[in-house]
C-alpha positions in Angstrom: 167.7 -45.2 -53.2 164.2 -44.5 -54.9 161.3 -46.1 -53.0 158.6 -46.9 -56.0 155.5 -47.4 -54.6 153.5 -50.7 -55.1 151.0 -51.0 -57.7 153.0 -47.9 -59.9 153.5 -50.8 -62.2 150.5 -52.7 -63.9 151.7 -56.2 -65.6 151.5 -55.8 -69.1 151.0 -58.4 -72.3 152.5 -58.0 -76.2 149.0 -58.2 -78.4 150.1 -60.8 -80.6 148.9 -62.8 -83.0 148.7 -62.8 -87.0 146.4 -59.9 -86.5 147.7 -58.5 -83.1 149.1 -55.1 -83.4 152.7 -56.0 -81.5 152.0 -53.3 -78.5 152.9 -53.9 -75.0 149.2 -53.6 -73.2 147.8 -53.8 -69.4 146.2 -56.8 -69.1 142.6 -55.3 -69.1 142.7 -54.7 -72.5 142.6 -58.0 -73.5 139.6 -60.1 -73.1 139.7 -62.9 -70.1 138.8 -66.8 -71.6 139.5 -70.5 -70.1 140.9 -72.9 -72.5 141.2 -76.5 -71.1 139.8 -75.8 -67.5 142.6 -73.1 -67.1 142.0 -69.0 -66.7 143.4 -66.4 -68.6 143.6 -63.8 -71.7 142.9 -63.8 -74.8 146.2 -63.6 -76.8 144.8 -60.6 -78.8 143.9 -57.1 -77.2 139.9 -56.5 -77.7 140.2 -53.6 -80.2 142.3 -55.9 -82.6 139.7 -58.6 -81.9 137.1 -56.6 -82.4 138.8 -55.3 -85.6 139.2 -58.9 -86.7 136.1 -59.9 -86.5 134.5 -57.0 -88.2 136.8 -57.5 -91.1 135.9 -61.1 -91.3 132.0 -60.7 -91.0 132.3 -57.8 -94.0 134.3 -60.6 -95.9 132.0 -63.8 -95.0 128.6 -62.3 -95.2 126.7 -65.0 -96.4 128.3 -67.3 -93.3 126.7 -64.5 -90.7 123.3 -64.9 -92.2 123.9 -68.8 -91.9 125.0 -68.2 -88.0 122.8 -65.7 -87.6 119.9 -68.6 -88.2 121.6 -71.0 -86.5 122.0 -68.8 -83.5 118.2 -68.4 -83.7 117.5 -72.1 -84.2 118.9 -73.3 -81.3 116.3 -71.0 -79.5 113.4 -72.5 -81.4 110.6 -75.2 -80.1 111.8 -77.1 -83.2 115.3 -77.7 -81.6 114.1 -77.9 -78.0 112.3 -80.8 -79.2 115.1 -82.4 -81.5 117.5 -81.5 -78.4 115.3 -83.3 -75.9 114.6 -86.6 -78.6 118.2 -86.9 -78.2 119.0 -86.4 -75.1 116.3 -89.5 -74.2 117.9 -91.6 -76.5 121.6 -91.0 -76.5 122.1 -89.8 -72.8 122.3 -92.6 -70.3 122.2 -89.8 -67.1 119.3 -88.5 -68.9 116.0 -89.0 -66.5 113.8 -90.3 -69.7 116.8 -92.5 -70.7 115.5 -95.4 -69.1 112.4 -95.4 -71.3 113.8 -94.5 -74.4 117.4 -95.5 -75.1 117.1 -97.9 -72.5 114.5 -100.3 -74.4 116.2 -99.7 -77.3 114.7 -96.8 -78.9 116.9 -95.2 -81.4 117.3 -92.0 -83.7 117.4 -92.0 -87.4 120.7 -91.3 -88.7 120.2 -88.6 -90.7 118.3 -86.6 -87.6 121.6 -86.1 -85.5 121.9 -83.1 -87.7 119.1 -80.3 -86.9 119.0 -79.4 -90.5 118.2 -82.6 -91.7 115.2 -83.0 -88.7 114.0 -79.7 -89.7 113.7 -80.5 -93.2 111.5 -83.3 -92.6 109.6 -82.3 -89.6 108.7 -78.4 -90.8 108.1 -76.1 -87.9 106.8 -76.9 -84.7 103.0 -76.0 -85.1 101.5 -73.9 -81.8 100.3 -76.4 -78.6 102.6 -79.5 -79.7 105.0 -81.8 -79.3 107.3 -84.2 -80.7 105.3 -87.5 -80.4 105.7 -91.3 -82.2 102.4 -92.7 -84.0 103.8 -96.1 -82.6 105.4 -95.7 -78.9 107.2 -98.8 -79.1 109.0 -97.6 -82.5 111.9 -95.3 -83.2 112.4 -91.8 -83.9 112.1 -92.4 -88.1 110.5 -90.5 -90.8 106.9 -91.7 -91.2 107.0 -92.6 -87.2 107.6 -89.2 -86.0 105.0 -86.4 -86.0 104.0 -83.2 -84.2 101.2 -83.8 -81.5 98.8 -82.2 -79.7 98.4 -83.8 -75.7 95.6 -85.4 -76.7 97.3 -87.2 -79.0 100.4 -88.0 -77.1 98.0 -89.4 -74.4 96.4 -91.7 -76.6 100.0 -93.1 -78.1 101.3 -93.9 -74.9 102.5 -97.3 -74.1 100.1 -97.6 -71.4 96.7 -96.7 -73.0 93.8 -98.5 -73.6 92.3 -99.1 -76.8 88.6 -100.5 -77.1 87.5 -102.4 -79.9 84.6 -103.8 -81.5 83.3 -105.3 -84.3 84.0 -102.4 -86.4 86.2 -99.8 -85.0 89.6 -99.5 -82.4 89.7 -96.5 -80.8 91.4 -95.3 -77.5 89.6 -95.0 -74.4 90.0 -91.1 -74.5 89.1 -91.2 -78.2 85.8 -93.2 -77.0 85.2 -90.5 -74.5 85.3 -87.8 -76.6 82.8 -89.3 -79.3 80.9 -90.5 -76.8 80.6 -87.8 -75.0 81.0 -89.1 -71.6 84.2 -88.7 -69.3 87.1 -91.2 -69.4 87.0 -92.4 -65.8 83.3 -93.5 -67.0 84.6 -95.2 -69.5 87.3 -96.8 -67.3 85.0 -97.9 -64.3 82.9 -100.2 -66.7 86.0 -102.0 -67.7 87.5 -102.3 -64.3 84.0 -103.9 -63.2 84.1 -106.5 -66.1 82.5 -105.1 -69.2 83.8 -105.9 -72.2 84.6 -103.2 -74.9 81.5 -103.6 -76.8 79.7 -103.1 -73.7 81.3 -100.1 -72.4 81.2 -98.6 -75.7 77.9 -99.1 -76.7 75.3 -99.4 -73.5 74.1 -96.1 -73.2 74.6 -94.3 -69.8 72.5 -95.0 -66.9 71.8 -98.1 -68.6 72.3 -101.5 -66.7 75.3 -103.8 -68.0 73.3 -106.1 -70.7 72.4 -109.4 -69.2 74.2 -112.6 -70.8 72.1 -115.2 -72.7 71.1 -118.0 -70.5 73.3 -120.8 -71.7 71.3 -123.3 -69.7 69.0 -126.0 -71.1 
């Protein structure tokens, strides 16, 4: 009687496949993978993959170039941005959900694909962000723009405009040209003012008394 010590034999695996080359393989020479939550190898041998895929890429160079750019697309700002539009919109377990698909807000067609967004929107210029001229529309051509945070700020739902007779402008916008800070700005109208008021008495000045109505 032979005694064959354990572990003398490593399990082995044919390399099969259209492309495999037939041999009888330890299992370490083929590449591990999961397919459908369950582990285990790949049903060709690396160097035949590896062979493979060279072969194909020398065949198909035009479709590297094309993966190659996609590869480096879905690295970009410009698909961050297009990644995170949809994610608000179409993703119900999304944490902006509620304020974006959830009142309704939807996605152009045609901007599902990244190409097509890409194509319209042009690169993602430095210090922006994907940001709606109308916050209560939908993610469209002509409604869709790259913003700075300034002007995000100013298109949110929640910000106030001041009008008068002549121009609309939002408070922050008012700030700026007026060269005062926005919480100025904002005390005046919490203690009454109207916009024309806040907008145009200049600071340090007393709120303008009303005409006396009174005969």
């Amino acid at each position: 009687m032979i005694n064959i010590p354990m572990g003398a034999f490593e399990p082995e695996k044919q390399c099969a496949g259209r492309n495999g080359c037939g041999r009888y393989l330890p299992l370490a020479a083929f590449a591990s993978q999961t397919v459908g939550g369950q582990y285990g190898r790949q049903t060709m041998c690396r160097e035949c993959s590896a062979a493979t895929s060279r072969a194909w890429r020398e065949r198909n160079p035009a479709r590297v170039r094309e993966g190659n750019a996609v590869r480096y697309a879905t690295r970009s700002p410009e698909y961050r941005s297009w990644s995170a539009m949809k994610r608000r919109c179409l993703n119900p377990a999304d944490v902006g959900y509620e304020n974006y698909g959830g009142r309704g807000i939807w996605i152009d067609h045609a901007w599902t694909s990244f190409r097509s967004f890409l194509a319209w929107m042009g690169l993602r210029p430095a210090g922006t962000t994907l940001g709606r001229r109308d916050p209560n529309g939908h993610y469209v051509p002509g409604n869709v723009r790259w913003e700075t945070r300034a002007e995000q700020a100013m298109g949110k739902r929640n910000t106030l405009w001041l009008e008068t007779e002549k121009i609309r402008m939002p408070l922050l916008a008012w700030a700026r040209h007026l060269n005062v800070s926005a919480a100025f700005l904002r005390n005046r109208k919490r203690l009454g003012w109207t916009d024309d008021e806040t907008v145009s008495t200049p600071k340090g000045t007393r709120r303008p008394r009303k005409p006396d109505t009174q005969t």
